[in-house]
N, C-alpha and C positions, 0 to 999 in steps of 0.2 A: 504494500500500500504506500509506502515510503515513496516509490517511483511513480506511482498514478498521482499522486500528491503535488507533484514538482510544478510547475506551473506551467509550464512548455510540455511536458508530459499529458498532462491535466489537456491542456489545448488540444496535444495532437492524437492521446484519446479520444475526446469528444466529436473532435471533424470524421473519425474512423468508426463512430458507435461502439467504441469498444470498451468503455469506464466502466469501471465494477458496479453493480448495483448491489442494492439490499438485499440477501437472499442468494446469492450467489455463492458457490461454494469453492475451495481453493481450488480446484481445476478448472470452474468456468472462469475463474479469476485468471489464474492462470494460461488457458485458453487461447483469451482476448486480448491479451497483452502480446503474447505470442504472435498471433496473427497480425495484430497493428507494427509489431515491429518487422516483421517480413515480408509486410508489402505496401512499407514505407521507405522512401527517399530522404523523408525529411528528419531532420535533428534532435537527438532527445537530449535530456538534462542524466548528466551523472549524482552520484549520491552527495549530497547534503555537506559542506565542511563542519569538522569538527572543533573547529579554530574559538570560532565563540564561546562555546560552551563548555569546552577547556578552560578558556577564561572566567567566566564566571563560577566553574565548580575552585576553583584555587581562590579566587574572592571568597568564596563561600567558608573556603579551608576545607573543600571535602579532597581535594589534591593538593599535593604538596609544590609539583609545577605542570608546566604544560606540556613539558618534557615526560612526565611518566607516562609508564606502558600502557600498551592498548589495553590490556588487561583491566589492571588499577580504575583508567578511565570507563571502561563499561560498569565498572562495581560502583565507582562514584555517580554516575549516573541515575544507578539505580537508584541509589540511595536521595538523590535529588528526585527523582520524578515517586518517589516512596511519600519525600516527604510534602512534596505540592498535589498529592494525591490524584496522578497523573495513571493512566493507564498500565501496566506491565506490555511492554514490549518482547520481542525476543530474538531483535539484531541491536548490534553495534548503530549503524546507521540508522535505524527505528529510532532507538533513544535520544540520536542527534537531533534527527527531524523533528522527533515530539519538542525536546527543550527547547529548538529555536522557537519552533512554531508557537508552544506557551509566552515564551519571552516576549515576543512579538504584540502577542494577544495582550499579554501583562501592559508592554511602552501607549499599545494603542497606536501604535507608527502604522500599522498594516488594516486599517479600520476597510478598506473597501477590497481588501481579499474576500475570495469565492469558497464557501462551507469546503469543510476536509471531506475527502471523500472515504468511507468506513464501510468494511465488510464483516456481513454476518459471521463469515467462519475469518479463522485465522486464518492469513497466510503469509 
């Protein structure tokens, strides 16, 4: 969902009919995503940087720098999105996308962004 989320994704799903719907389950999810990337030409968005929310878990003191392991930073994460009572994800780039996304929503800088797009099953 991380990558239907992106906003250029988001776009070049919707022009192909292919964004997950409600109900959907991880193979139709899966599916559609598949399809719209194999009989596209056009450019998608990679995953989410993690540069931010590096920084603000080390403000927080839940890392020590921005330098520590990927490791460390997925447990710091958790531990931030635990405690702003944020969803349980279950990628590395999930947790990103969720804490910018929150942060975002927090500044109110992104007030005319388009609903996150969520599916019934995990994927």
């Amino acid at each position: 969902m991380v990558f239907a989320n992106n906003t250029r994704n988001k776009q070049n799903l919707r022009k192909r009919t292919a964004l997950p719907e409600p109900g959907d389950t991880c193979k139709d999810t899966e599916h559609k995503i598949h399809r719209a990337l194999l009989s596209s030409a056009g450019t998608w968005e990679v995953a989410p940087s993690d540069k931010s929310v590096k920084q603000l878990l080390v403000t927080l003191k839940l890392l020590h720098s921005e330098d520590d392991p990927r490791e460390r930073v997925f447990d710091a994460m958790k531990q931030y999105a635990q405690r702003k009572q944020l969803a349980g994800m279950k990628t590395y780039n999930g947790y990103a996308w969720q804490i910018n996304h929150h942060c975002r929503q927090c500044s109110r800088l992104d007030a005319d962004r388009r609903d996150v797009i969520e599916s019934a099953s995990p994927v």
